[in-house]
VOZAMI-491520 format. One line per field, with one value per residue (C-alpha): residue in one letter; residue number from 0; y, z, x. Coordinates in pm, whole numbers, plus 32768, in hexadecimal, padded with zeros to 4 digits. Layout:
BEGIN
resn: (A / ...)
resi: (NUM / ...)
yy: (Y / ...)
zz: (Z / ...)
xx: (X / ...)
This chain:
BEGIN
resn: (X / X / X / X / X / X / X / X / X / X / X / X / X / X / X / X / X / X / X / X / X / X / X / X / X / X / X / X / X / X / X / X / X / X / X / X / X / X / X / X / X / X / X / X / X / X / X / X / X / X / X / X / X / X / X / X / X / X / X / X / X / X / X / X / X / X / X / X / X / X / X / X / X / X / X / X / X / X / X / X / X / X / X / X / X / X / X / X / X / X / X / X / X / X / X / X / X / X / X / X / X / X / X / X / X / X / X / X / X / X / X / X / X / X / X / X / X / X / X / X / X / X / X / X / X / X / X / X / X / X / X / X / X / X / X / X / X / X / X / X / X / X / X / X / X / X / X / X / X / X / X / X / X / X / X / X / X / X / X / X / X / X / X / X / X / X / X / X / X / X / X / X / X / X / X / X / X / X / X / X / X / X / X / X / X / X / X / X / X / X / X / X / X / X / X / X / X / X / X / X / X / X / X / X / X / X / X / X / X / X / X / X / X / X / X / X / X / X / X / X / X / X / X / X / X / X / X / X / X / X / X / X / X / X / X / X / X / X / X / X / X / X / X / X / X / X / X / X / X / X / X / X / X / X / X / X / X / X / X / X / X / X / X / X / X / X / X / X / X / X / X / X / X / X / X / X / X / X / X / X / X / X / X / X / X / X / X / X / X / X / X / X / X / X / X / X / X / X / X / X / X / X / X / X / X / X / X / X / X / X / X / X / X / X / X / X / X / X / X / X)
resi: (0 / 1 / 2 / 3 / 4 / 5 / 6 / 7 / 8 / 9 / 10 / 11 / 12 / 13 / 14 / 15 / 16 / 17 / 18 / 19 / 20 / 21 / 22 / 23 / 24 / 25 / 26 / 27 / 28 / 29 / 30 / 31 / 32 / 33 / 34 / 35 / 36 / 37 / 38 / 39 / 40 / 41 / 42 / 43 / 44 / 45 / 46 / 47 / 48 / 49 / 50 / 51 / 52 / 53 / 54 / 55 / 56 / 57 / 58 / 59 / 60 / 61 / 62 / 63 / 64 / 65 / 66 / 67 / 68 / 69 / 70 / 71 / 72 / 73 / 74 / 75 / 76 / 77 / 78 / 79 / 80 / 81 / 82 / 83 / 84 / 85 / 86 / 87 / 88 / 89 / 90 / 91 / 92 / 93 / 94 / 95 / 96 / 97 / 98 / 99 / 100 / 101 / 102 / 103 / 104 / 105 / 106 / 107 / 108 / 109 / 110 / 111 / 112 / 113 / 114 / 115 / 116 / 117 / 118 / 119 / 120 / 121 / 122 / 123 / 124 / 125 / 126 / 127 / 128 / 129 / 130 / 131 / 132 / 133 / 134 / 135 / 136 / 137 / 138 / 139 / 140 / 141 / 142 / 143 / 144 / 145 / 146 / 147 / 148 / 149 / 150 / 151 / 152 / 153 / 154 / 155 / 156 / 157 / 158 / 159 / 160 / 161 / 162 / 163 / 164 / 165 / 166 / 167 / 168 / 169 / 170 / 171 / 172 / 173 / 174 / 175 / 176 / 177 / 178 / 179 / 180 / 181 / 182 / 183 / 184 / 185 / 186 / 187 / 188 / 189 / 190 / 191 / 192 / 193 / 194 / 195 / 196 / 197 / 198 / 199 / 200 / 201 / 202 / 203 / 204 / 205 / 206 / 207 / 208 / 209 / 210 / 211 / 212 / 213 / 214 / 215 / 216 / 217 / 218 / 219 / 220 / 221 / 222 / 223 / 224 / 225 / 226 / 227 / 228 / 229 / 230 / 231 / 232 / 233 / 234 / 235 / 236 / 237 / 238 / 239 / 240 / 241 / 242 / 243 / 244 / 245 / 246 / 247 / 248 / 249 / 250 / 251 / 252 / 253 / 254 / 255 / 256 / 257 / 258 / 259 / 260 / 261 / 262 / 263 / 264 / 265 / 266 / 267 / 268 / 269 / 270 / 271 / 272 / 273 / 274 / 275 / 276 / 277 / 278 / 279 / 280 / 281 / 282 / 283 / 284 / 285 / 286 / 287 / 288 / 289 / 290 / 291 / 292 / 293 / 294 / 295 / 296 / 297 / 298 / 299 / 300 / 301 / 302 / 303 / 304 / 305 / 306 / 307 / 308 / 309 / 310 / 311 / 312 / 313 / 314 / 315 / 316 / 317 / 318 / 319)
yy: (1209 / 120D / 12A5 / 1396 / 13EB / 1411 / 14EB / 15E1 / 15DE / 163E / 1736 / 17B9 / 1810 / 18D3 / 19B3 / 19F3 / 1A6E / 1923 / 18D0 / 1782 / 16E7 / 15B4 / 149B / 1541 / 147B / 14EB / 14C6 / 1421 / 1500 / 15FF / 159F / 158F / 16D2 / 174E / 165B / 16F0 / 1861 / 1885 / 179D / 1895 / 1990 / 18EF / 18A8 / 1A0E / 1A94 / 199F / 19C8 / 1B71 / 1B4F / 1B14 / 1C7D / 1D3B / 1C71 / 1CA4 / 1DFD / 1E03 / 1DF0 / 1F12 / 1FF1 / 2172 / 21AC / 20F4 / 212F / 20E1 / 1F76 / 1F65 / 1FC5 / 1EAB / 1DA1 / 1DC9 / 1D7E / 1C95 / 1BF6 / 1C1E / 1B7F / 1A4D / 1A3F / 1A79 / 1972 / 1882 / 18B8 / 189E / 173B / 1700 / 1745 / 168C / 158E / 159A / 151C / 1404 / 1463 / 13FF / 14E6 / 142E / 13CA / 155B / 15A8 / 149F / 1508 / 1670 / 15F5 / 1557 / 1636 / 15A6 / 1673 / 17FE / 1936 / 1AB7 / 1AE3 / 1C62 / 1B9A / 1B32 / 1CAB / 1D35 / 1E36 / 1EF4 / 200C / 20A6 / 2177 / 1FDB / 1FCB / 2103 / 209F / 1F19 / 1FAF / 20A8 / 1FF2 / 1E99 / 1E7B / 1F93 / 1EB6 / 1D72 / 1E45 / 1E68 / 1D03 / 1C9C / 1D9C / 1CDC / 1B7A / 1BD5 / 1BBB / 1A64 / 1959 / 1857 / 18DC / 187A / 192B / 1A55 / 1A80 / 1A4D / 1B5C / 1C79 / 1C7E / 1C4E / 1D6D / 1E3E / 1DDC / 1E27 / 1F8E / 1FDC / 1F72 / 2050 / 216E / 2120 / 2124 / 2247 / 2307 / 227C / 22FF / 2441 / 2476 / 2418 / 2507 / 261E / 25D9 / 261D / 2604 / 24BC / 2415 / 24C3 / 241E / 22B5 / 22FD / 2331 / 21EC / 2114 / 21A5 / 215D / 200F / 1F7E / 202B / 1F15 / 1DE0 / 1E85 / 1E93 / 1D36 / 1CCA / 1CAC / 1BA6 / 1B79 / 1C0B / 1BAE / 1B09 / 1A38 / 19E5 / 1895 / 18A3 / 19E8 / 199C / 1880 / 1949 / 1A63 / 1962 / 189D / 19FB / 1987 / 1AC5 / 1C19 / 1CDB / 1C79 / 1C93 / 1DB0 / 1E28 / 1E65 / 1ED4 / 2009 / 2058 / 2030 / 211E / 2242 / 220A / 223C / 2324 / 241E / 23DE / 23CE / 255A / 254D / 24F9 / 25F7 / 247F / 2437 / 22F4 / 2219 / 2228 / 2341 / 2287 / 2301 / 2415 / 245D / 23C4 / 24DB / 23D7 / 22C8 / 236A / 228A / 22B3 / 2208 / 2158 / 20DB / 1F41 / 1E6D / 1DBA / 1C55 / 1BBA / 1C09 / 1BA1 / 1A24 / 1A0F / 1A40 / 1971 / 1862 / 187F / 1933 / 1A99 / 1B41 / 1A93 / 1953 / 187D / 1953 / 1947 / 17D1 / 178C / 1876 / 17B7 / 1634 / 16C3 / 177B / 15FF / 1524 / 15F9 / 15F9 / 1450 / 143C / 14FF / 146B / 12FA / 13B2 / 1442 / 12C2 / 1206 / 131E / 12C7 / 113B / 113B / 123D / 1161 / 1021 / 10E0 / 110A / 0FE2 / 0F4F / 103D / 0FEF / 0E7D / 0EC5 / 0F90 / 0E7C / 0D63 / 0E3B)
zz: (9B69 / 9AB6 / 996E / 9A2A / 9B06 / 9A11 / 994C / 9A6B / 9AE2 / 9964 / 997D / 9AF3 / 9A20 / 9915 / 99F7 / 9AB0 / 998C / 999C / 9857 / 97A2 / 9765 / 966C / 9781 / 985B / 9835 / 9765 / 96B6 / 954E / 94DF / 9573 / 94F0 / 9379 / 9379 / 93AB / 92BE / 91BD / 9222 / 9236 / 90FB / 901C / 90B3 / 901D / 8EB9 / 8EB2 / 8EED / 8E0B / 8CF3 / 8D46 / 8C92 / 8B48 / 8AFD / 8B69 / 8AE9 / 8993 / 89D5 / 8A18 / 88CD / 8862 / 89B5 / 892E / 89F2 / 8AAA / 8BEB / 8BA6 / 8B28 / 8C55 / 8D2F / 8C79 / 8C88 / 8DF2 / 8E3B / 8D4D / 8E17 / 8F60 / 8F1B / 8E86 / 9006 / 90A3 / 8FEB / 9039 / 91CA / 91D7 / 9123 / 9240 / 9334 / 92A2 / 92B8 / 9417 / 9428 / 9386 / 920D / 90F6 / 901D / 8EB9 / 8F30 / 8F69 / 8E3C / 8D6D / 8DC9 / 8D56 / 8BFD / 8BF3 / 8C2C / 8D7C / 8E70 / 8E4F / 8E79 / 8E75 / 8D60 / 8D1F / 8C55 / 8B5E / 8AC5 / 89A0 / 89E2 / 88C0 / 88F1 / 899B / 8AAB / 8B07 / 8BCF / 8C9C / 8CCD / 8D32 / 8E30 / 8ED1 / 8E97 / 8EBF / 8FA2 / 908C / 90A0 / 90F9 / 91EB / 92B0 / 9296 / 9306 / 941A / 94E0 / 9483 / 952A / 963E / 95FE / 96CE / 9614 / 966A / 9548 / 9489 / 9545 / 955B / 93D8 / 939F / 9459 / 9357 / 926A / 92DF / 92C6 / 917B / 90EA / 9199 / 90C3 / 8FA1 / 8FE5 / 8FE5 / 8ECF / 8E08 / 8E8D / 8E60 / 8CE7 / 8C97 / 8D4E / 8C44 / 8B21 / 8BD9 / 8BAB / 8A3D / 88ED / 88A5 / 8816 / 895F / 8A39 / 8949 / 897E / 8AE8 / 8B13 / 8A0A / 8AEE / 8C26 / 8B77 / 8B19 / 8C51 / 8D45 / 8D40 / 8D33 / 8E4A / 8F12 / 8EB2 / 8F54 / 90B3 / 9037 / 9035 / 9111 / 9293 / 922C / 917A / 9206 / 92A9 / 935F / 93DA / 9530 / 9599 / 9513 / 95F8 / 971B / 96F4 / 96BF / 955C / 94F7 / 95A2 / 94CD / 940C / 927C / 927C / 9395 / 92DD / 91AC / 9264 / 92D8 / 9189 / 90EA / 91F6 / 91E6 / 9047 / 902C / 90EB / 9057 / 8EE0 / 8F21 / 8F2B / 8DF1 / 8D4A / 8CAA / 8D1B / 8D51 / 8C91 / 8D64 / 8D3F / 8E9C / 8F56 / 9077 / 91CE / 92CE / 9411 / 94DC / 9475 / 9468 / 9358 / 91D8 / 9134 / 8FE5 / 8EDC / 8EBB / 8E10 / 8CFA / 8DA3 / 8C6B / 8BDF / 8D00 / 8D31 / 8BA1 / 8BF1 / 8D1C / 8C51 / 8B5A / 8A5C / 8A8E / 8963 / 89B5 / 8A7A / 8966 / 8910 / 8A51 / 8A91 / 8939 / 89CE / 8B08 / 8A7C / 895B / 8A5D / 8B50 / 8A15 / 8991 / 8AFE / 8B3D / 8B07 / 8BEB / 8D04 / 8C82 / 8CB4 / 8E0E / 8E72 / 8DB9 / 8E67 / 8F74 / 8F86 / 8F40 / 9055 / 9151 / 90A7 / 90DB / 925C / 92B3 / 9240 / 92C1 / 941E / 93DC / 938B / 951F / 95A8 / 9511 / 9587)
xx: (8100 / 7FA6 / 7F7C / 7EAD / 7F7D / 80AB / 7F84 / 7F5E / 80F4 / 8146 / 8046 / 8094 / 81DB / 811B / 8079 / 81CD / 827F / 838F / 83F3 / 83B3 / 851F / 851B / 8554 / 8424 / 82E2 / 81D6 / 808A / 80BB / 7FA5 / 80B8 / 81C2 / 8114 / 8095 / 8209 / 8282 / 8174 / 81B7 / 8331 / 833C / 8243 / 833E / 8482 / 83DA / 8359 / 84CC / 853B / 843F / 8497 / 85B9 / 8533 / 847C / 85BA / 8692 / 85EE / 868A / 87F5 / 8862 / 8798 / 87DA / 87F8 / 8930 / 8A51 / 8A09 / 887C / 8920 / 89EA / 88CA / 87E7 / 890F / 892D / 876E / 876C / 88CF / 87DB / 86AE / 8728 / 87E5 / 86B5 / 8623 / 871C / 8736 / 85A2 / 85D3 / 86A4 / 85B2 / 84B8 / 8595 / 85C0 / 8458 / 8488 / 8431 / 8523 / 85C7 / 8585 / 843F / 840C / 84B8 / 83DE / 829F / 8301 / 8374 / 8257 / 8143 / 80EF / 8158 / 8113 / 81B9 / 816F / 808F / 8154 / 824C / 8139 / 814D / 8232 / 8320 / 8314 / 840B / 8516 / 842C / 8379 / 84D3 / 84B5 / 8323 / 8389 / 8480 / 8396 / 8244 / 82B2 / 83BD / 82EC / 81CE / 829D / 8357 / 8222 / 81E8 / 8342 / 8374 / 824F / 82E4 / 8433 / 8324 / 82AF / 828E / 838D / 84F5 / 8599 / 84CD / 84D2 / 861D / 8652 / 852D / 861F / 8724 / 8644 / 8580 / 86D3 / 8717 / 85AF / 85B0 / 86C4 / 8608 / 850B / 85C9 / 868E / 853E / 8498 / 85F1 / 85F7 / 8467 / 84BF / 85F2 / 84D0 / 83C4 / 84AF / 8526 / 84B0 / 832B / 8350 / 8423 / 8303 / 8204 / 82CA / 82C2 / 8155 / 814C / 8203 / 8125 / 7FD1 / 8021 / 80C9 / 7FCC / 7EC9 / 7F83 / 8095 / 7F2D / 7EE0 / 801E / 7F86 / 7EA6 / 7D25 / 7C68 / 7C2F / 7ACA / 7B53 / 7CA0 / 7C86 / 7DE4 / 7DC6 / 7D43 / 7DDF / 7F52 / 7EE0 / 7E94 / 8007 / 807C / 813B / 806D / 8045 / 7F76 / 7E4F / 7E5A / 7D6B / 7E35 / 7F7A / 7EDE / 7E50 / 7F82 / 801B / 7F40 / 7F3D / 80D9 / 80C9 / 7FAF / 8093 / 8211 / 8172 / 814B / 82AC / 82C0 / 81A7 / 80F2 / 7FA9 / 7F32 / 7E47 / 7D10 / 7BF3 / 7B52 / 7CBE / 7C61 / 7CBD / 7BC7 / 7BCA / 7AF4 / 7BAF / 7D09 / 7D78 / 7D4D / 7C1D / 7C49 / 7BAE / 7B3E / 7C34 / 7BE4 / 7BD8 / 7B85 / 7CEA / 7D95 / 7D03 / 7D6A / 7EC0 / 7EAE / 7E16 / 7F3D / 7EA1 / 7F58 / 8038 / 816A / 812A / 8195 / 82B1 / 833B / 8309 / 83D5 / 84E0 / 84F8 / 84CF / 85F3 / 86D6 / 8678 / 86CF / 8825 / 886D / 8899 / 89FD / 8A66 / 897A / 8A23 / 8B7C / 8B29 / 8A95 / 8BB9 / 8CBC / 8C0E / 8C2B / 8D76 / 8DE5 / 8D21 / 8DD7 / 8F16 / 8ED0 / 8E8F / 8FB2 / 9091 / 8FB5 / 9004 / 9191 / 9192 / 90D7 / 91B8 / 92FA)
C-alpha cells in the first residue's frame, strides 16, 4: 500500500470508532502527538506527588494521613502505567524521564503553585482532580487503546479524589471561623490556576484540531473548561464559599455559566518555567532521580544475573 492509502485506511478506522493498537499502522505525526500527550500526562501525575506529599507529615488527623498516603500511593501508579503506554509507542522511559529532569518536557502547570495549608488539600482534591477528571473521562475515549484503557482506572481512582477533597473542605466549611476562612483561602487561590489546567485557549491551541480530527481529543480546551465552571459554580454552594470571580453569572441563553478572562499572562509564565515552584519541583525530581540510582543499578544488576542464571540452567536441560 501507498502512504495514502495507509493515510485514509488508518483514518477509515478513526471515523469507525476502532481503536489504534500499538502494532496498527499509523501517522508518525500520530503517533508523536500521543507520545507528547500521554507523556505530559505521566510527568504531571508524577510531578502531583510533590505538593501533597509536602503534607502527610503534617495531616491534622490519622485518617486525613491515611487518606493522603493512599492519593499520593495512586498517582505515582498512574504515573507509572502511562510511562508504559508511552512506551508502547516506541518512546523510552529514561529518555522520558530525562527530558523531565531536565526541563524539557512539560507537565501540568497546577503543580507550579504552593500549598500553603491544610484546606490547599481539600481544594487540590476538588479543584484539581475535578478538572482532570473531565479531561480524562473523554481520553478513556481516545483513539490509541492503550491509552484508553489506562485512562478508565485512572478515571476511577481520580473520582475518588475528588470526593475525598470536596468531603475534606465541606468538614472546614462547617468549622470554626478560622477553618471556614482557610477554606475560602484554599478556594480563592486554586480557582484560577485549576481553570488554567485545560490549557490555552482554542485560538491559540495549535493541536487542537488535528486531536479532535484523530479523535486523541473529544472536547476542545474551551470546551471542557465551560463545563468545568458550570460543574463548580453549582457544588461550591455546597460549601457556603464563593468563588473568586465577580464576572461569574448564569447565562439563560447560553445555559452555561459565564466567567471572567484568565489572566493569560500568568499562565504562559508558568508554562515557560517561570511559575512559584518550577525550580523547586525540578530539584525535587533530579534529587529524588539522583538518590534513586542504586536501586535502578540493583534492579538492572538483579536483573543480569537472573537472565545469566536461566540460561544456564537452559543449557544444563539441553545438555541432559
Amino acid at each position: 500500500m501507498s502512504v495514502h492509502e495507509l493515510e485514509a485506511q488508518f483514518q477509515r478506522k478513526i471515523d469507525a470508532e476502532v481503536k489504534i493498537e500499538p502494532r496498527d499502522w499509523m501517522p508518525e505525526a500520530y503517533r508523536k502527538t500521543n507520545i507528547r500527550q500521554i507523556s505530559q500526562h505521566a510527568h504531571s501525575e508524577i510531578v502531583g506527588m510533590l505538593p501533597e506529599g509536602n503534607w502527610i507529615t503534617r495531616a491534622p488527623s490519622l485518617k486525613r494521613k491515611a487518606i493522603l498516603l493512599a492519593k499520593v500511593q495512586d498517582e505515582a501508579g498512574h504515573g507509572l502505567y502511562l510511562y508504559s503506554a508511552a512506551e508502547t509507542l516506541g518512546a523510552a522511559r529514561e529518555t522520558m524521564i530525562d527530558d523531565l529532569n531536565s526541563g524539557k518536557a512539560k507537565y501540568s502547570s497546577i503543580f507550579n503553585y504552593p500549598t500553603l495549608t491544610w484546606a490547599d488539600m481539600g481544594a487540590i482534591g476538588w479543584l484539581v482532580d475535578g478538572a482532570a477528571i473531565l479531561n480524562q473521562v473523554m481520553l478513556c475515549r481516545t483513539s490509541y487503546g492503550p491509552y484508553a484503557r489506562a485512562n478508565v482506572r485512572i478515571c476511577k481512582e481520580e473520582s475518588f479524589h475528588q470526593r475525598q477533597g470536596f468531603e475534606s473542605l465541606l468538614v472546614l466549611s462547617k468549622g470554626s471561623a478560622e477553618q471556614k476562612a482557610m477554606c475560602q483561602d484554599a478556594i480563592d487561590r486554586w480557582w484560577w490556576p485549576s481553570l488554567m489546567m485545560f490549557g490555552p485557549k482554542d485560538s491559540e491551541s495549535t493541536n487542537n484540531d488535528q486531536s479532535i480530527h484523530w479523535k486523541i481529543k473529544r472536547k476542545t480546551n474551551d470546551e471542557l473548561r465551560q463545563q468545568f465552571v458550570d460543574m463548580i459554580a453549582e457544588q461550591v454552594k455546597l460549601l457556603g464559599m464563593t468563588l473568586p470571580d465577580q464576572h461569574l453569572k448564569w447565562n439563560a441563553e447560553r445555559q452555561h455559566f459565564d466567567f471572567g478572562e484568565i489572566n493569560w499572562e500568568e499562565f504562559w509564565n508558568v508554562v515557560k518555567g517561570n511559575g512559584p515552584c518550577n525550580k523547586q519541583r525540578l530539584a525535587a525530581r533530579n534529587k529524588a532521580h539522583d538518590e534513586g540510582a542504586w536501586v535502578r543499578a540493583a534492579a538492572v544488576a538483579y536483573a543480569e544475573k537472573s537472565n545469566e542464571r536461566s540460561q544456564n540452567n537452559h543449557n544444563s536441560w539441553a545438555a541432559a
